[in-house]
LUMZAKE-575197 format. One record per residue (C-alpha): residue number from 1; residue in three letters; x, z, y. Coordinates in steps of 0.25 Angstrom, whole numbers, plus 5000, padded with zeros to 4 digits. Layout:
BEGIN
pos = NUM | code = ALA | x = X | z = Z | y = Y
...
% end
This chain:
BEGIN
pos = 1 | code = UNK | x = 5000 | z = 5000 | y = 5000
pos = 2 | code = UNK | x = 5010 | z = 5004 | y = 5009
pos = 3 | code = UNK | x = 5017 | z = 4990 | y = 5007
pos = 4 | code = UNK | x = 5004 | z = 4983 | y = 5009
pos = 5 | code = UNK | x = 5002 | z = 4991 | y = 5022
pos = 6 | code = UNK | x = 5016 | z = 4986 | y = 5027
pos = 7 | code = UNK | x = 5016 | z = 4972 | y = 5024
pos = 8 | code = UNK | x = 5001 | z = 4971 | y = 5031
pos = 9 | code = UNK | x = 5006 | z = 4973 | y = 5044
pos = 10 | code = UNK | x = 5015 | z = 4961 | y = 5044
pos = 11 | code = UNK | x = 5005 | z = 4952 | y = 5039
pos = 12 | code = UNK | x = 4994 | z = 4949 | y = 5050
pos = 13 | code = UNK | x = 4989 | z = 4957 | y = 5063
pos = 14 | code = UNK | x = 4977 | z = 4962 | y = 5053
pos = 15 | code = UNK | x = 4984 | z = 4967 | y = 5041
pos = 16 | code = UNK | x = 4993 | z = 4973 | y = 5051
pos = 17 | code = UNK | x = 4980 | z = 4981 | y = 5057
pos = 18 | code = UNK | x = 4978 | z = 4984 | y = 5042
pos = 19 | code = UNK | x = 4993 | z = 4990 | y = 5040
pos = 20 | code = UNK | x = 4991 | z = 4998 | y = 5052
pos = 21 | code = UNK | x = 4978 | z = 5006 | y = 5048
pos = 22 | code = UNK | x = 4986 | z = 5015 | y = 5040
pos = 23 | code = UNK | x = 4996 | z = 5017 | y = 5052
pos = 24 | code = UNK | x = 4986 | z = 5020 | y = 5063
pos = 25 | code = UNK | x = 4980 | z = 5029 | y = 5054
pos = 26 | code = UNK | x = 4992 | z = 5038 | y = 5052
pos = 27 | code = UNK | x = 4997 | z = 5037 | y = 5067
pos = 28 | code = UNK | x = 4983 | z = 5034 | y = 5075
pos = 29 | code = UNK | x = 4989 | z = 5022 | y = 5079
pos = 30 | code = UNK | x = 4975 | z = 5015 | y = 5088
pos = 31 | code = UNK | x = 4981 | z = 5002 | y = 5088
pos = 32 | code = UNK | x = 4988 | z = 4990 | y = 5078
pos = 33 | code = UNK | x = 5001 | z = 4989 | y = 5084
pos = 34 | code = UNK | x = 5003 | z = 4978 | y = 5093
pos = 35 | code = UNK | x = 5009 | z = 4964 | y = 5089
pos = 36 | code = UNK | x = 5022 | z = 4965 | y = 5097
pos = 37 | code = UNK | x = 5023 | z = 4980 | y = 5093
pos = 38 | code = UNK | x = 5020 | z = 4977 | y = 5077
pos = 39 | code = UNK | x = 5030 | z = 4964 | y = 5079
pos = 40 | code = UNK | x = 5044 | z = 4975 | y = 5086
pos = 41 | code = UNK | x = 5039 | z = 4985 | y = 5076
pos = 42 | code = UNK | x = 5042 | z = 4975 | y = 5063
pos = 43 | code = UNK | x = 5055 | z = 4969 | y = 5070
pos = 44 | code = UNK | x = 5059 | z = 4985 | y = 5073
pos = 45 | code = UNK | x = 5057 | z = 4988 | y = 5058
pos = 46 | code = UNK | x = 5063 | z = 4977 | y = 5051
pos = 47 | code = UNK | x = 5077 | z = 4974 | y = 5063
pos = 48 | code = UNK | x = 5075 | z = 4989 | y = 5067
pos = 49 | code = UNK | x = 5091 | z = 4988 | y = 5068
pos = 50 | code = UNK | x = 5095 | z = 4976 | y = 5076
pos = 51 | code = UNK | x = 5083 | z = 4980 | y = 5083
pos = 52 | code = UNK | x = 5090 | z = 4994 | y = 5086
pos = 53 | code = UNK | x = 5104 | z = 4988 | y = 5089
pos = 54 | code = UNK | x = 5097 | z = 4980 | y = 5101
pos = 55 | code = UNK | x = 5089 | z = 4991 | y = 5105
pos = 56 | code = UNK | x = 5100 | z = 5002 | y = 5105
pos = 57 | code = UNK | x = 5111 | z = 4992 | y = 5113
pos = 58 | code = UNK | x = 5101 | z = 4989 | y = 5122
pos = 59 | code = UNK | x = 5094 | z = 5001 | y = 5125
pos = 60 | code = UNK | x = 5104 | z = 5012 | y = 5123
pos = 61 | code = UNK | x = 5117 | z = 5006 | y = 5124
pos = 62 | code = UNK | x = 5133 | z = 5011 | y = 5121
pos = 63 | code = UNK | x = 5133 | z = 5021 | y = 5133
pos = 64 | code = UNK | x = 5120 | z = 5029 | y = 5128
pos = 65 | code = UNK | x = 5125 | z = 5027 | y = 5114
pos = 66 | code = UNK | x = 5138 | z = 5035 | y = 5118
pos = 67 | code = UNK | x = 5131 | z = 5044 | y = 5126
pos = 68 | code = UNK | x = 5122 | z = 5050 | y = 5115
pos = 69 | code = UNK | x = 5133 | z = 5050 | y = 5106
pos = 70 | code = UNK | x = 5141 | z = 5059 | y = 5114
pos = 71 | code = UNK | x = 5127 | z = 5067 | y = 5114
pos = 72 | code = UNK | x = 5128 | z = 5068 | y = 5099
pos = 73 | code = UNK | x = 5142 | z = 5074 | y = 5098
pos = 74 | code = UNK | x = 5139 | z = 5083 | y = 5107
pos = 75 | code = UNK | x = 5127 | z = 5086 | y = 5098
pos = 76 | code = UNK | x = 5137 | z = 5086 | y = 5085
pos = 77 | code = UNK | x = 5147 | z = 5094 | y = 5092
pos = 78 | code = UNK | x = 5136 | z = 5105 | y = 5097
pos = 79 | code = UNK | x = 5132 | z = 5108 | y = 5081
pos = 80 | code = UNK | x = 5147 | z = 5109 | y = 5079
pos = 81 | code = UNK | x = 5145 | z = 5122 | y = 5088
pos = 82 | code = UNK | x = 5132 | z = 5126 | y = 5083
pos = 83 | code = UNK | x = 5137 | z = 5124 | y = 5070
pos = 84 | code = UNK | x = 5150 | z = 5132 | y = 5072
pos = 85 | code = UNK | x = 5141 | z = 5143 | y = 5079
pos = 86 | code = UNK | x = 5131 | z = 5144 | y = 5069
pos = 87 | code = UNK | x = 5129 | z = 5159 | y = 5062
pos = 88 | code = UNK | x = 5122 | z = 5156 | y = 5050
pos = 89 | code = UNK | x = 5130 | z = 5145 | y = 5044
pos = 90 | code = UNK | x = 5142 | z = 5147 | y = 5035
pos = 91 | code = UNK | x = 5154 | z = 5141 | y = 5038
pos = 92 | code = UNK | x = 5154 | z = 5130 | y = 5026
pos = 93 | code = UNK | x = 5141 | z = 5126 | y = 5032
pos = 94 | code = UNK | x = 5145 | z = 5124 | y = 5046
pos = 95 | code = UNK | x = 5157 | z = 5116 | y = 5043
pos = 96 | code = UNK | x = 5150 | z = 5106 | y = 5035
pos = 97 | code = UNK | x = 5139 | z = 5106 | y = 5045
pos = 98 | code = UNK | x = 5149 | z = 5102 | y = 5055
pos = 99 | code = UNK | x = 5155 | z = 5093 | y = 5045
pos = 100 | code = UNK | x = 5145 | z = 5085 | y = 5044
pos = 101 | code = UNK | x = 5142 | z = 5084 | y = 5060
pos = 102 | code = UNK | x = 5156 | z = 5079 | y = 5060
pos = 103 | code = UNK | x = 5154 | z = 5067 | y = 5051
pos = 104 | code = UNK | x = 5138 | z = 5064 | y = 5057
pos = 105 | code = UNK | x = 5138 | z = 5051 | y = 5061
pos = 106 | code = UNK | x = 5130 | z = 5047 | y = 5074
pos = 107 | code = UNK | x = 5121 | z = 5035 | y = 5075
pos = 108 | code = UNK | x = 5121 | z = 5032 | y = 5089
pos = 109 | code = UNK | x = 5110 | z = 5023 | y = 5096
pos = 110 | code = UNK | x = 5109 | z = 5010 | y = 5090
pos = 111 | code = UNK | x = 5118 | z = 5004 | y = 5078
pos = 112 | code = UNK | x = 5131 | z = 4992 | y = 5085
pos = 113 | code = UNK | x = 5124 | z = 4983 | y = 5076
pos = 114 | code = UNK | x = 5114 | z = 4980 | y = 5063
pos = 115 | code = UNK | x = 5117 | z = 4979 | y = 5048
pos = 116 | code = UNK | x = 5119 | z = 4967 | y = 5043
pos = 117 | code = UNK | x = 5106 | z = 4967 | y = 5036
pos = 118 | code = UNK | x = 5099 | z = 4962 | y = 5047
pos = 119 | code = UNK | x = 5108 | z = 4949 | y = 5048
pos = 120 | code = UNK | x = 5102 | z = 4945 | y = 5034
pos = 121 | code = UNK | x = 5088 | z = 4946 | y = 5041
pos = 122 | code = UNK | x = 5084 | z = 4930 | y = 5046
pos = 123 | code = UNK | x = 5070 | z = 4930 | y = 5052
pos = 124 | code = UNK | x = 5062 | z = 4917 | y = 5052
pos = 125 | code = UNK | x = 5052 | z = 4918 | y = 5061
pos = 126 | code = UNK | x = 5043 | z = 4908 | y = 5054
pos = 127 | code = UNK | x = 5045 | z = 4918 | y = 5040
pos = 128 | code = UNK | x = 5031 | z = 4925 | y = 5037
pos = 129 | code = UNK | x = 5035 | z = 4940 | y = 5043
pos = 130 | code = UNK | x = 5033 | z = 4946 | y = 5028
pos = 131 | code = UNK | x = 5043 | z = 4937 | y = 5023
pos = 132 | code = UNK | x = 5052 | z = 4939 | y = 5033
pos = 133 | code = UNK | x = 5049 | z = 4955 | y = 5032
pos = 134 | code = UNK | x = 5051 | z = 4953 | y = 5015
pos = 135 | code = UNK | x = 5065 | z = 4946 | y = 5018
pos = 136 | code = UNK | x = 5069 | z = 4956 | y = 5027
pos = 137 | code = UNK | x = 5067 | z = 4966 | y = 5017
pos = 138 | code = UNK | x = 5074 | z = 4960 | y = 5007
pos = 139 | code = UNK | x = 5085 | z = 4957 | y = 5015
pos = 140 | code = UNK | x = 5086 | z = 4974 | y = 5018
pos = 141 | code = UNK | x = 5083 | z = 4976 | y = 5005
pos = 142 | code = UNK | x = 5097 | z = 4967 | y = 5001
pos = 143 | code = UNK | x = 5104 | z = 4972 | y = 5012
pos = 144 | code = UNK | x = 5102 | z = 4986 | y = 5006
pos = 145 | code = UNK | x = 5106 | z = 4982 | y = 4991
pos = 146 | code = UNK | x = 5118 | z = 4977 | y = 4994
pos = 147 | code = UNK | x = 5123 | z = 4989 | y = 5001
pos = 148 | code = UNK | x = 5120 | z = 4999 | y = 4991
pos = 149 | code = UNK | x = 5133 | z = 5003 | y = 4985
pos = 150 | code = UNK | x = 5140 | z = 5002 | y = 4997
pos = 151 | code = UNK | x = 5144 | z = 5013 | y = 5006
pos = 152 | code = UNK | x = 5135 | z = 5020 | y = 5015
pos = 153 | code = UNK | x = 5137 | z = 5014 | y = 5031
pos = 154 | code = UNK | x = 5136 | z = 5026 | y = 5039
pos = 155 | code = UNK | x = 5134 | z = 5018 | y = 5051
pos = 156 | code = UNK | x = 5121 | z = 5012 | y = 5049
pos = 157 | code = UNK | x = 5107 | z = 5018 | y = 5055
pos = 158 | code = UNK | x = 5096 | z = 5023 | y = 5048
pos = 159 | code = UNK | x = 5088 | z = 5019 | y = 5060
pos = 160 | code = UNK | x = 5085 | z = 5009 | y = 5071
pos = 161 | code = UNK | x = 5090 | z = 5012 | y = 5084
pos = 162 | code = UNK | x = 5079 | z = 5009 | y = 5092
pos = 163 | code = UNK | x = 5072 | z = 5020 | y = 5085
pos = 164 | code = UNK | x = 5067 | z = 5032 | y = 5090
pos = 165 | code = UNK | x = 5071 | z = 5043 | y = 5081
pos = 166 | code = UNK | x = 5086 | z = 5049 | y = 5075
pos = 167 | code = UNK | x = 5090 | z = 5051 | y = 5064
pos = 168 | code = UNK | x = 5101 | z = 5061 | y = 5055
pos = 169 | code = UNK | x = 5103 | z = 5056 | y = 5042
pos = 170 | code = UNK | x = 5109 | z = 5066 | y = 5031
pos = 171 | code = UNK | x = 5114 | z = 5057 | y = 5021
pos = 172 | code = UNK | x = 5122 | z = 5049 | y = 5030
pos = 173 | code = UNK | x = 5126 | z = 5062 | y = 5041
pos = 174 | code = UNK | x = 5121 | z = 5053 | y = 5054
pos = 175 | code = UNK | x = 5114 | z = 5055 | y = 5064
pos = 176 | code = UNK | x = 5105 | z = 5042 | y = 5071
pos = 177 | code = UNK | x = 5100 | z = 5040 | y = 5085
pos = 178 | code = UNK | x = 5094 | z = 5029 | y = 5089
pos = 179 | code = UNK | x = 5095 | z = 5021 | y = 5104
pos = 180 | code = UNK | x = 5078 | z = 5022 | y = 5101
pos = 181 | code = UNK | x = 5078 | z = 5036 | y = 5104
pos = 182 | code = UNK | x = 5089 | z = 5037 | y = 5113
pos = 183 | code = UNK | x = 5080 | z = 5034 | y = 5124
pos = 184 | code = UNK | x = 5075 | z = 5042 | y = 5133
pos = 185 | code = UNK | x = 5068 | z = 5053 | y = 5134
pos = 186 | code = UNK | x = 5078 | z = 5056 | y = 5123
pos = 187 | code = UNK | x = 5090 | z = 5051 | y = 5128
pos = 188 | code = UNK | x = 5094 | z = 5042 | y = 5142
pos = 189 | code = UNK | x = 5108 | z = 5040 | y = 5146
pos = 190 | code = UNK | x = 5104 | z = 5041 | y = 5161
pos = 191 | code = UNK | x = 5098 | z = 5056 | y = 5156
pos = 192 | code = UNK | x = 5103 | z = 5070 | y = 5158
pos = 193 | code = UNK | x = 5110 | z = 5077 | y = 5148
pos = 194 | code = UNK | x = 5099 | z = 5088 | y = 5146
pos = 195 | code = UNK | x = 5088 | z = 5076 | y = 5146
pos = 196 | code = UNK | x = 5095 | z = 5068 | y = 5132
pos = 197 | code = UNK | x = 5100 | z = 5081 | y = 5127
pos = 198 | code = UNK | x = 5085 | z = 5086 | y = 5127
pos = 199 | code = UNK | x = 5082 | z = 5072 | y = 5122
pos = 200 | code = UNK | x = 5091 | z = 5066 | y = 5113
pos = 201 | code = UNK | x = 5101 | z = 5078 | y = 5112
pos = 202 | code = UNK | x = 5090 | z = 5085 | y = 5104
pos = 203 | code = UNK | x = 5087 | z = 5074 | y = 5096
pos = 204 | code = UNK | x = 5102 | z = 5072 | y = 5091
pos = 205 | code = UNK | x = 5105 | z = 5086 | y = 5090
pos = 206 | code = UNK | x = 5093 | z = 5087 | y = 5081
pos = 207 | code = UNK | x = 5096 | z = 5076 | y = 5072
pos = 208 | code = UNK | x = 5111 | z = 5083 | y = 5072
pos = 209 | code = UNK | x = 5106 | z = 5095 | y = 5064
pos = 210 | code = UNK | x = 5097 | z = 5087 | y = 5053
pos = 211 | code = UNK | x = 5112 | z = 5088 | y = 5048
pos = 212 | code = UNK | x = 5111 | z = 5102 | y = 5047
pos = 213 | code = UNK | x = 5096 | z = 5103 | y = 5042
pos = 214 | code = UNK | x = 5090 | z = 5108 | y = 5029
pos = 215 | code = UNK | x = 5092 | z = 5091 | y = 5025
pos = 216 | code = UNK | x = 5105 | z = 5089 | y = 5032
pos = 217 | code = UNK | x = 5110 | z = 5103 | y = 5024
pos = 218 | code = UNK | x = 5109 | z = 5092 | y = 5012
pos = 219 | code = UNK | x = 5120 | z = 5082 | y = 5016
pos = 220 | code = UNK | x = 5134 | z = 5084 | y = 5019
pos = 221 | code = UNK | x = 5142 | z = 5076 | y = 5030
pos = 222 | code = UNK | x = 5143 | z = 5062 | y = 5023
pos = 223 | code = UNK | x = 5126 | z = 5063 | y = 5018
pos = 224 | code = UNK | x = 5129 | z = 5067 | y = 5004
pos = 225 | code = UNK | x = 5118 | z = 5076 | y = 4997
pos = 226 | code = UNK | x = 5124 | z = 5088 | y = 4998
pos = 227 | code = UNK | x = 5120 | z = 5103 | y = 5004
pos = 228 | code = UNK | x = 5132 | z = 5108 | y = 5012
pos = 229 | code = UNK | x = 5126 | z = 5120 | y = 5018
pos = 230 | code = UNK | x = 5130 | z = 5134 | y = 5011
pos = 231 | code = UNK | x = 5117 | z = 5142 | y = 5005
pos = 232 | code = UNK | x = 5116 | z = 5154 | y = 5014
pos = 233 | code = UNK | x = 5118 | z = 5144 | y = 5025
pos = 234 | code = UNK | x = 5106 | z = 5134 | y = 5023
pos = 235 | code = UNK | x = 5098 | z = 5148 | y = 5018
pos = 236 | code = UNK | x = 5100 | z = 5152 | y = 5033
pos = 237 | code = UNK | x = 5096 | z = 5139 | y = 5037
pos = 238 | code = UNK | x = 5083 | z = 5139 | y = 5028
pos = 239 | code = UNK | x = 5081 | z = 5151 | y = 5036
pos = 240 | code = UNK | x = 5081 | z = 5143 | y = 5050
pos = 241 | code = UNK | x = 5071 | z = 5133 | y = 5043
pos = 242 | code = UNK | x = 5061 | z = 5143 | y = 5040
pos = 243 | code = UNK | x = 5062 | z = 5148 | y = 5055
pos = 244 | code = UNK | x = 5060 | z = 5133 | y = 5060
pos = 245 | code = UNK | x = 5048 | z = 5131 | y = 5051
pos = 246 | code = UNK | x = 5041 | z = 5143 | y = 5055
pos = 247 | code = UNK | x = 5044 | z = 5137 | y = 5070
pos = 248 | code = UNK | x = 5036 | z = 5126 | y = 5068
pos = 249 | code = UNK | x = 5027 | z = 5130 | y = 5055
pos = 250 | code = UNK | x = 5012 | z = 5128 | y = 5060
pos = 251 | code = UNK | x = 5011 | z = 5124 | y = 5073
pos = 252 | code = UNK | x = 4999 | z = 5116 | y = 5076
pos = 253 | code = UNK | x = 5000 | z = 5103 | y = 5078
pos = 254 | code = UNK | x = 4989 | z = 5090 | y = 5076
pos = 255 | code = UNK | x = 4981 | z = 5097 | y = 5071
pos = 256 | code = UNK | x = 4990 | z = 5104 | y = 5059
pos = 257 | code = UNK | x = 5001 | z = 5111 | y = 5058
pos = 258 | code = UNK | x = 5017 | z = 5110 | y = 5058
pos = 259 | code = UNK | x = 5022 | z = 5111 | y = 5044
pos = 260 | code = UNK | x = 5037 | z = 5117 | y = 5047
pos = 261 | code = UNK | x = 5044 | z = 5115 | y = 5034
pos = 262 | code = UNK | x = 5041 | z = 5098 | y = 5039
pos = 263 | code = UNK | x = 5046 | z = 5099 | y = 5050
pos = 264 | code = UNK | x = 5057 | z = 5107 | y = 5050
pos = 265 | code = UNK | x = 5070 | z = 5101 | y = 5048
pos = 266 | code = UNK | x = 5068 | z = 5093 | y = 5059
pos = 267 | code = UNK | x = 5063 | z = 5106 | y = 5069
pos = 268 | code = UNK | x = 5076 | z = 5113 | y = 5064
pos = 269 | code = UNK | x = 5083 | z = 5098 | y = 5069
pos = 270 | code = UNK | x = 5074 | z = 5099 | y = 5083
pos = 271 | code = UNK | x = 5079 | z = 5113 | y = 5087
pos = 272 | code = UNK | x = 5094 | z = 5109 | y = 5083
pos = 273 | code = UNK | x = 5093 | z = 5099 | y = 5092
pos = 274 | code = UNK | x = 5087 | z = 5105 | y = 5106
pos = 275 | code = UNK | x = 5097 | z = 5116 | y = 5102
pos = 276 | code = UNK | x = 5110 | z = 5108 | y = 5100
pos = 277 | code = UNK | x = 5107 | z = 5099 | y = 5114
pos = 278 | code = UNK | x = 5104 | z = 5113 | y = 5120
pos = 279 | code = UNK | x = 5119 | z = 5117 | y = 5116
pos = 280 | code = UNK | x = 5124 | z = 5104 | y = 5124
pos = 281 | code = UNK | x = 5115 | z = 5108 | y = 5137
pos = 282 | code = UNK | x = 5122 | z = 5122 | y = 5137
pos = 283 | code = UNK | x = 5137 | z = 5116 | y = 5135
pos = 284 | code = UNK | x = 5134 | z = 5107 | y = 5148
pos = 285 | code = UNK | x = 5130 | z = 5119 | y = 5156
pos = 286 | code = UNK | x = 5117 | z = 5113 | y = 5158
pos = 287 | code = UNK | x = 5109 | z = 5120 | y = 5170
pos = 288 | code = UNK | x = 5094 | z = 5124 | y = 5165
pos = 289 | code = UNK | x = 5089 | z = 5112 | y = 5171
pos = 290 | code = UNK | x = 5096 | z = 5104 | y = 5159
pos = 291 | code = UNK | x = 5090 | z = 5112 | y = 5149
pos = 292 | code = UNK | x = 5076 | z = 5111 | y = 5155
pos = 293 | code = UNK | x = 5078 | z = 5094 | y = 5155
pos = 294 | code = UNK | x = 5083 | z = 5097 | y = 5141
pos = 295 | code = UNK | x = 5071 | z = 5102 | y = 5135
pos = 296 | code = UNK | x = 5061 | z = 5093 | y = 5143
pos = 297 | code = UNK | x = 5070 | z = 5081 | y = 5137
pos = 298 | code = UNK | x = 5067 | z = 5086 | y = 5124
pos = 299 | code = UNK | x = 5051 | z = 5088 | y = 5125
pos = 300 | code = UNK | x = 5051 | z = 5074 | y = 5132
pos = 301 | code = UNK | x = 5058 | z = 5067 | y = 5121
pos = 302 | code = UNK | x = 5049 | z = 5074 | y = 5110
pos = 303 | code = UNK | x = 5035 | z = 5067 | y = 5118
pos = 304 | code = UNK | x = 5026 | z = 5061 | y = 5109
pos = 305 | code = UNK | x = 5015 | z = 5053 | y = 5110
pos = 306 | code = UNK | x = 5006 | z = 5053 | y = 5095
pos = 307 | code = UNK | x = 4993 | z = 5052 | y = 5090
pos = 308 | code = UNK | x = 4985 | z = 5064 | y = 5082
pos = 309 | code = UNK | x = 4985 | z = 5055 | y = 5068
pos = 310 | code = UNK | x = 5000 | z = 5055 | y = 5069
pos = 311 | code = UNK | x = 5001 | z = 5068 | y = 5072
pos = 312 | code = UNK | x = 4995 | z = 5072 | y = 5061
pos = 313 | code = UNK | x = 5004 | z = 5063 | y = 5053
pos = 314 | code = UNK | x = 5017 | z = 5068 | y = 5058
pos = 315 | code = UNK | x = 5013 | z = 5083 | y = 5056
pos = 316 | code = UNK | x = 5011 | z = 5082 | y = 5040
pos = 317 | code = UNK | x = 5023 | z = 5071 | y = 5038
pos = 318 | code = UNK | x = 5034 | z = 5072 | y = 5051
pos = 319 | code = UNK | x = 5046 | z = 5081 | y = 5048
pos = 320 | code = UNK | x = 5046 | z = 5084 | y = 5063
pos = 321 | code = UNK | x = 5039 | z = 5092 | y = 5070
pos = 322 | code = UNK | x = 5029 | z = 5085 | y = 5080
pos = 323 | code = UNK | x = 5035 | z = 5082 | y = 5095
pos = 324 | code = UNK | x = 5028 | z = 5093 | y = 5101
pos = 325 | code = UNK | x = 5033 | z = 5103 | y = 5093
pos = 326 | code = UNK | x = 5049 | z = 5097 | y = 5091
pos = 327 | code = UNK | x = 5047 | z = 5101 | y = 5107
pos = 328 | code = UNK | x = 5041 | z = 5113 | y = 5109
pos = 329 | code = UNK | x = 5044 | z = 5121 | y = 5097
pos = 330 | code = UNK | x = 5059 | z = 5121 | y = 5096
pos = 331 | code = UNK | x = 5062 | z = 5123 | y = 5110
pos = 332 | code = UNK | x = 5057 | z = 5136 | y = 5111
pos = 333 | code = UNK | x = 5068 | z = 5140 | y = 5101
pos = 334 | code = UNK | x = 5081 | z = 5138 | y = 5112
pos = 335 | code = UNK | x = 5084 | z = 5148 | y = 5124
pos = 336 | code = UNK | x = 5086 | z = 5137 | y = 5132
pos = 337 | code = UNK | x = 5071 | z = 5132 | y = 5132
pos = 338 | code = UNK | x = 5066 | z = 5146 | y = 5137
pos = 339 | code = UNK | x = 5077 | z = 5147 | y = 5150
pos = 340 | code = UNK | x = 5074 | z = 5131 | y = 5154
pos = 341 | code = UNK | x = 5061 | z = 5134 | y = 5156
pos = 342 | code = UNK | x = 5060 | z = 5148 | y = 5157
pos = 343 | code = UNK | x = 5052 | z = 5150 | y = 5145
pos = 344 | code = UNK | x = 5048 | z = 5164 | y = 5143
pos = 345 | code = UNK | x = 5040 | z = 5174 | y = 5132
pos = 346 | code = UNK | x = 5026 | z = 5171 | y = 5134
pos = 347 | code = UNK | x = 5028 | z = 5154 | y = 5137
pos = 348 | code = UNK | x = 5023 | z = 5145 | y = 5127
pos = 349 | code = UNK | x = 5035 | z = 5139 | y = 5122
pos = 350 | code = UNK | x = 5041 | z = 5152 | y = 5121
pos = 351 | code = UNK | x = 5046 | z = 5157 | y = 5108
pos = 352 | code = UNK | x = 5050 | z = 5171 | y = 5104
pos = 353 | code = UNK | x = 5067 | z = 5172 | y = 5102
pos = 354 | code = UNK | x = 5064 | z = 5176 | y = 5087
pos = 355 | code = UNK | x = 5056 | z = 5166 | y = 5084
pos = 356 | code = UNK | x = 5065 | z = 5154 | y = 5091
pos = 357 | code = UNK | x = 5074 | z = 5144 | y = 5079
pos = 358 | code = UNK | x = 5087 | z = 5138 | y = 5082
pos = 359 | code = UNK | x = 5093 | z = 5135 | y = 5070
pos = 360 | code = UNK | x = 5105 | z = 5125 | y = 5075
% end
């Protein structure tokens, strides 16, 4: 079925309407999507990476590229130091946690160029689309085979660069992001530090520590399967997790509730994230003014525009939590948030010292 579905929408305007009930259904999508629309959305799924090449030379550039990069070490070398000050971690623990930010490989912007895969793609324009859409795969599928036993290339994306969205990935150790989300709110080259530390800042730092998560814990610094963290130290940690859950465990929301064992790992990734960008802010002597812009950077990155049918979805199936609540929950949890605004006992997004969850 779900092939039959996929194929429809590629065959006339009216199967395409067919394909798409099941979609609107889900996401309360009022509308077929619009020719022009339907057409970029097939060319960005099937050349999403030569697409991404052009997007990210043309609309980030060498200069923002360099930039953020600089912002990511920055990042790396701030776990060093929380790492290094950490009280619960062993001393095994920590030097492989620092190990294996040594040997992270950054993904930066946009790929120089495509694989070679997509010099064995010829388009006729007078090919039916389906037949074109089964060479193409074909094509993928022989560019795949051949590669099999070869070594793995480190260098290549596990997504487009006009996406908006990042990425750590565990078995490879690397961290991906995108020129699509290195656009403002979340990042602008032109911005103040506080404004694309709030933005993008958090979001690196955040994928940083999925290094260092409950799924991270699994992989060792080259992506092998293989737990490098001592037992009385991911105990502790465990520990943490129950803290974060509880943070989050209940809170109404479309009309349900946050499950927090779903969402988690990427909460816990969330707060590691405001909290190592906060660490930068300090070193820079940043007035309170910075930390204010900071924090607004952060809610205004996290805006969101959804219907009620996908909200619904994305509370039973999304591991993370919904935009709202990736904003207003775990700021609460850092010192900084309460002397920015003057935030005091009694406010609504006040939270009791005891009850506050900083893990990283």
């Amino acid at each position: 079925m779900d092939e039959l579905v996929s194929h429809a929408r590629y065959l006339s305007r009216d199967l395409r309407k067919i394909g798409e009930l099941y979609n609107q259904a889900i996401t309360g999508q009022q509308e077929l999507t619009p020719p022009e629309r339907f057409a970029y959305n097939t060319v960005n799924r099937f050349f999403a990476e030569p697409v991404g090449v052009f997007y990210g030379k043309k609309y980030f550039g060498p200069q923002a590229k360099a930039d953020v990069t600089h912002m990511v070490e920055d990042l790396i070398t701030t776990y060093k130091q929380q790492i290094h000050d950490n009280t619960w971690l062993s001393d095994q623990t920590k030097a492989m946690a620092v190990k294996k930010l040594d040997t992270m490989v950054i993904k930066m912007g946009y790929p120089e160029k495509a694989r070679p895969l997509y010099d064995r793609m010829a388009i006729d324009q007078d090919t039916p689309l389906t037949t074109t859409l089964d060479t193409i795969a074909k094509v993928t599928l022989q560019y795949s085979f051949a590669r099999l036993n070869n070594p793995v290339d480190r260098s290549e994306w596990v997504m487009p660069a006009q996406i908006v969205n990042a990425a750590y990935n565990p078995t490879a150790n690397d961290i991906t992001f995108p020129a699509g989300i290195l656009q403002a709110p979340f990042y602008d080259v032109h911005a103040s530090q506080a404004d694309n530390l709030g933005g993008a800042g958090a979001t690196i730092g955040h994928e940083i520590s999925h290094a260092f998560d409950n799924n991270g814990a699994l992989y060792d610094e080259h992506g092998n399967k293989k737990n490098w963290w001592q037992p009385a130290d991911f105990a502790h940690f465990k520990k943490y997790t129950q803290e974060m859950i509880a943070q989050f465990d209940g809170i109404p929301y479309a009309g349900g509730k946050i499950n927090g064992k779903l969402v988690v790992s990427e909460n816990i990734a969330d707060n590691a994230g405001l909290n190592a960008a906060l660490q930068i802010l300090h070193r820079a002597d940043a007035p309170a003014s910075d930390f204010q812009e900071y924090f607004i950077n952060y809610a205004r990155s996290w805006r969101t525009k959804i219907r009620p049918e996908f909200e619904r979805v994305i509370l039973k199936t999304d591991v993370h939590a919904p935009a709202l609540l990736r904003t207003n929950v775990p700021v609460p949890n850092f010192p900084e948030w309460y002397s920015a605004f003057h935030v005091k006992q009694g406010d609504t997004m006040y939270r009791e010292p005891a009850k506050r969850v900083v893990i990283w």
